[in-house]
C-alpha positions as MATLAB code, in Angstrom:
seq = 'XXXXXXXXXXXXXXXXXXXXXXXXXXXXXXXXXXXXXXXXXXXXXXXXXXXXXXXXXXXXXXXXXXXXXXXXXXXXXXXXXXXXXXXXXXXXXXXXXXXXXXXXXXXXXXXXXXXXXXXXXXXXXXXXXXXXXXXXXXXXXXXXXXXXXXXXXXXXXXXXXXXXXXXXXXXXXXXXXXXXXXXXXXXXXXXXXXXXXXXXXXXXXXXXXXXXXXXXXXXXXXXXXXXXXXXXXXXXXXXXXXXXXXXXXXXXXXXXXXXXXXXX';
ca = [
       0.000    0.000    0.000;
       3.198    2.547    0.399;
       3.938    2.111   -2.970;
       1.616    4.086   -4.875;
       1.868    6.622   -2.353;
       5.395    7.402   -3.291;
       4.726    7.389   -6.926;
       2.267    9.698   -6.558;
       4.249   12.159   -4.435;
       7.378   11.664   -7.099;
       4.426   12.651   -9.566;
       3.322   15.961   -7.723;
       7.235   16.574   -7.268;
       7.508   16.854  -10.578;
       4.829   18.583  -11.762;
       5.824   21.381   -9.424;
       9.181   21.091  -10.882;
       8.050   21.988  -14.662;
       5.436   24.571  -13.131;
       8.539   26.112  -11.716;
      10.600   26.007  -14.493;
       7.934   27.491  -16.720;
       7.224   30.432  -14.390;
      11.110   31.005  -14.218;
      11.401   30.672  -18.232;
       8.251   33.417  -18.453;
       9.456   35.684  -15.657;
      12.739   35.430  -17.227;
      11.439   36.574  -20.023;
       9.335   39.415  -19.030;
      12.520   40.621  -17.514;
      15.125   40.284  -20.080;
      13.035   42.145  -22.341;
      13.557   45.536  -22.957;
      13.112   48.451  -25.510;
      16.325   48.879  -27.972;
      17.788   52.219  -27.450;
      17.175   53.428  -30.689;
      13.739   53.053  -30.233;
      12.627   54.400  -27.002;
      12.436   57.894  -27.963;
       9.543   56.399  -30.325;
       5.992   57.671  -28.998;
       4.422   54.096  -30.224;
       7.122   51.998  -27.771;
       5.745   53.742  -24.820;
       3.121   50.869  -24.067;
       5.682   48.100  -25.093;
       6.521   45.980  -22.215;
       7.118   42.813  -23.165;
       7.264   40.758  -26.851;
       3.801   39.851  -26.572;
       2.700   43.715  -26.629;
       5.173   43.661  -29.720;
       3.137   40.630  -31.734;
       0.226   42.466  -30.944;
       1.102   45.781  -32.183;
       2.084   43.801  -35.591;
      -0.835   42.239  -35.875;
      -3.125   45.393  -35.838;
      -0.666   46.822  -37.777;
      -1.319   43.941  -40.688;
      -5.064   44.797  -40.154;
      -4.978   48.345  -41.016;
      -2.893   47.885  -43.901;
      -4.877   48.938  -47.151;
      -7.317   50.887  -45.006;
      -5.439   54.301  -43.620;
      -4.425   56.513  -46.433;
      -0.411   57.808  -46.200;
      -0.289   60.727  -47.234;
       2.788   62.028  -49.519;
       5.418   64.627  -49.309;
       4.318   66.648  -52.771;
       6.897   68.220  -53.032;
       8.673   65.011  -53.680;
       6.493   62.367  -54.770;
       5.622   61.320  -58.245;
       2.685   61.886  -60.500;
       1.700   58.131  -59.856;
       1.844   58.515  -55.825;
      -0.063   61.254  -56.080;
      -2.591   59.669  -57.687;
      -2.857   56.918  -55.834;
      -3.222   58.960  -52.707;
      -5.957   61.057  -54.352;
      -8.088   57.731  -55.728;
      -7.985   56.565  -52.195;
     -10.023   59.742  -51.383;
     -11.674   60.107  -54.136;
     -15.651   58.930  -53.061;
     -16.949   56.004  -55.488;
     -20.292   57.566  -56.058;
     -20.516   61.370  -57.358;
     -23.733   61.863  -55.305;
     -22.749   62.072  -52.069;
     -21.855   65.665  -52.585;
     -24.831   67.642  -51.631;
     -26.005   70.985  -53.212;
     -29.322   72.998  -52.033;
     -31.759   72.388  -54.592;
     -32.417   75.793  -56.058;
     -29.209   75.267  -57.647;
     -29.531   74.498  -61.413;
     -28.649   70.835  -62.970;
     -25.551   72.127  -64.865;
     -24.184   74.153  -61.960;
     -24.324   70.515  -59.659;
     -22.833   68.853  -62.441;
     -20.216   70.885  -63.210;
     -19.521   71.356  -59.277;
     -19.228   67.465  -58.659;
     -17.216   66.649  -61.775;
     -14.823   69.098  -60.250;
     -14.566   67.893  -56.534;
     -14.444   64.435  -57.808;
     -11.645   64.947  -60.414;
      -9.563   66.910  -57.698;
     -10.517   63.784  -54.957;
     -12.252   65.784  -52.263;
     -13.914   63.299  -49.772;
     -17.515   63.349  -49.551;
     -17.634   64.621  -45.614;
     -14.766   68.039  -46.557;
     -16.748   68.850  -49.742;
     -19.929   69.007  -48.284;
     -18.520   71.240  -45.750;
     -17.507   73.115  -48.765;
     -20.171   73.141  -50.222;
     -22.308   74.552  -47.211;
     -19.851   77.893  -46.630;
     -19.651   78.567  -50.185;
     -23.575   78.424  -50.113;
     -23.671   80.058  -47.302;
     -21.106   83.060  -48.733;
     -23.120   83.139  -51.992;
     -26.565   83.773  -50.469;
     -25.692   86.452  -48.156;
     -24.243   88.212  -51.417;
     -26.861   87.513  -53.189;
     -29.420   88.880  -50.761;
     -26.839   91.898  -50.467;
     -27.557   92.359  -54.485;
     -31.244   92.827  -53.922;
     -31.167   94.729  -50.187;
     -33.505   98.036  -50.461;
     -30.913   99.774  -47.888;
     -27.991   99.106  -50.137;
     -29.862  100.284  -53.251;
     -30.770  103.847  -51.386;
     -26.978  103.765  -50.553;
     -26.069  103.113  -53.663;
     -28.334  106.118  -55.206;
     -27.230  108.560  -52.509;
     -23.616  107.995  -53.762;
     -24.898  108.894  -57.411;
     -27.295  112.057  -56.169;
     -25.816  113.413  -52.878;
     -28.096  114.087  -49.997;
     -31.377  115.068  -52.753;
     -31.299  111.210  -53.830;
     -34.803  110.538  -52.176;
     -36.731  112.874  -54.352;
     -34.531  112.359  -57.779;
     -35.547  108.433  -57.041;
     -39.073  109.346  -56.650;
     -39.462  111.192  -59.660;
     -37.058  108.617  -61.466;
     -39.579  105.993  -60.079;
     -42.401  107.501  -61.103;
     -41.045  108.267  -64.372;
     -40.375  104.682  -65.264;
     -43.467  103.912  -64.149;
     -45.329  105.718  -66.523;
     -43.572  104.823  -69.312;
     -42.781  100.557  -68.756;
     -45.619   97.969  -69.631;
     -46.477   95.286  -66.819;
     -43.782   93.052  -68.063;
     -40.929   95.633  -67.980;
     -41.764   96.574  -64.771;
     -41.542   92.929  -63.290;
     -38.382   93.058  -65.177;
     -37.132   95.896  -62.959;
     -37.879   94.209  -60.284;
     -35.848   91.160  -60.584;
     -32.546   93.652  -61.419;
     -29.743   93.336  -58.852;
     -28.936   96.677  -57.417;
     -25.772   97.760  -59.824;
     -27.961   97.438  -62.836;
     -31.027   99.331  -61.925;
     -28.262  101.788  -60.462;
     -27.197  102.132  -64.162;
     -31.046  102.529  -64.696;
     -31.861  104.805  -62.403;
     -28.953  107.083  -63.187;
     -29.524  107.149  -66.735;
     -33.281  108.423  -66.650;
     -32.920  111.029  -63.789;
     -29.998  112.291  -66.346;
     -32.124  112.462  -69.175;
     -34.805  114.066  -67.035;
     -32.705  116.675  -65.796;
     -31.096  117.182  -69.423;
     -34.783  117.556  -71.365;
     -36.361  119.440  -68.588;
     -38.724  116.604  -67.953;
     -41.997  117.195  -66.118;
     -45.202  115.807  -65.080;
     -47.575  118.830  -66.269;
     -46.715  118.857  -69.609;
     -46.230  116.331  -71.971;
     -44.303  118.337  -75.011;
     -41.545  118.964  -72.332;
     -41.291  115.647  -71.227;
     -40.453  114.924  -74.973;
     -37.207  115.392  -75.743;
     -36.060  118.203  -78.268;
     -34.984  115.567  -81.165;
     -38.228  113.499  -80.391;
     -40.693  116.636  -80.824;
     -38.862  117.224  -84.559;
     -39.101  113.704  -85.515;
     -42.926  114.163  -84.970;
     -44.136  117.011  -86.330;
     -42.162  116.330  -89.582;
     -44.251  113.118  -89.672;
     -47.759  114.706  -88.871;
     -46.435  117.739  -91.613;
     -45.629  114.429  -94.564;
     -48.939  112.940  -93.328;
     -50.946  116.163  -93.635;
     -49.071  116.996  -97.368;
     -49.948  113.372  -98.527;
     -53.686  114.435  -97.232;
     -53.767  117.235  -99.606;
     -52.142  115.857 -102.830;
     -54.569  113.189 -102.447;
     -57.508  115.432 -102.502;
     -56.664  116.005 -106.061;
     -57.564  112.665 -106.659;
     -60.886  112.877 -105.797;
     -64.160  115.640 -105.604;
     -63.305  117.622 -102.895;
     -64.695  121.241 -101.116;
     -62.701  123.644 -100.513;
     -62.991  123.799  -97.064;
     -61.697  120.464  -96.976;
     -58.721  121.396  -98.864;
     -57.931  124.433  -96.256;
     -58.439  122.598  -93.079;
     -55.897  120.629  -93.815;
     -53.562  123.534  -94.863;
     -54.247  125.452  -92.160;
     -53.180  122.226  -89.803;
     -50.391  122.506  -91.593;
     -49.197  126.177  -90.895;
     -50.289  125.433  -87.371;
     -47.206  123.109  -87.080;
     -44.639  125.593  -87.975;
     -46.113  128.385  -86.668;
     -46.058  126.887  -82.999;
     -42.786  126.406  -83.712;
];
């Protein structure tokens, strides 16, 4: 019955014996290791402690490989690394870049055929996209602002520029169709400046005004008209030779005539 006991005791001995060794191999291990010196300055040895922290760093390594982008000196690299940094960028899909839709078709196009042949990233060009809206509204809305338009007009008619663009108003009112006057409306400031400036200069040149209509006509104008009413009333009277005819006809019309010159 002693027997077995004492092979089972040798047994334990030596279990504990290769335990021990083990733990001594690992523990000699853990403290031969070290960081080379040429190395340790590195920020990514800092949590390196022992070769198992090494094998692990090299394995996530191997898994990122193919999915982070390095980027390239420019100044040095070639044409192809270039491009091969940009097409890893570049977004598969041209849609993903977003544009308000009040911009037209050809504008988007145009817009994403650009970000995509440069290789701008979907979440950077959107952000891009947003300021430059952003930008363009407020100068658009600065186009059409009544208060910059009265600024614009006191610059062009000194501290008198409220009543020159009331009679300028008024003036273009009176003489513009329903359609030309929803033109005017949809003008951006600087051109119905130009607008504005070049009636109230015509105004003041012709002595324009509201009571009388010959005055509001301009000197070349007036001319122009009576020597058509004169040709009209002429071809009146040679064609009363044509046919029977009183005289009183015949004198109306040559007195209408006279009246044109005489006025003057």
């Amino acid at each position: 019955m002693t027997e077995p006991v004492a092979e089972e005791v040798i047994s334990q001995e030596a279990t504990t014996a290769t335990t021990g060794e083990q733990q001594n191999t690992e523990t000699t291990q853990q403290t031969e290791f070290s960081v080379p010196e040429s190395y340790k300055d590195k920020g990514w040895t800092q949590n390196i402690k022992s070769q198992d922290d090494v094998w692990k760093m090299l394995d996530n390594a191997q898994s990122q490989i193919g999915k982070k982008a390095v980027v390239p000196d420019f100044d040095k690299a070639t044409p192809k690394e270039i491009d091969d940094y940009i097409a890893q960028l570049r977004p598969q899909d041209k849609a993903v870049y977003k544009f308000s839709d009040d911009m037209p078709a050809e504008q988007k196009t145009a817009y994403a055929d650009m970000l995509h042949e440069i290789g701008i990233p979907a979440y950077q060009a959107n952000k891009l996209i947003e300021k430059y809206q952003g930008m363009e509204a407020a100068s658009v809305a600065k186009l059409y602002d009544k208060d910059e338009f009265m600024g614009e007009l006191k610059k062009s008619f000194g501290n008198d520029y409220e009543k020159v663009a009331g009679e300028t108003a008024k003036l273009l009112a009176s003489n513009l169709n329903a359609d030309d006057k929803a033109m005017l409306d949809k003008l951006p400031n600087p051109a119905l400046g130009v607008i504005y400036r070049a009636v109230a200069n015509l105004n003041k040149a012709y002595g324009a005004s509201e009571s009388s209509a010959a005055v509001n006509t301009p000197a070349q104008v007036q001319a122009i008209n009576k020597e058509e009413q004169a040709s009209k009333l002429r071809n009146d009277i040679y064609a009363l030779s044509k046919r029977q005819h009183t005289a009183e006809e015949k004198q109306t019309l040559v007195d209408q005539l006279n009246a044109l010159y005489v006025k003057g």
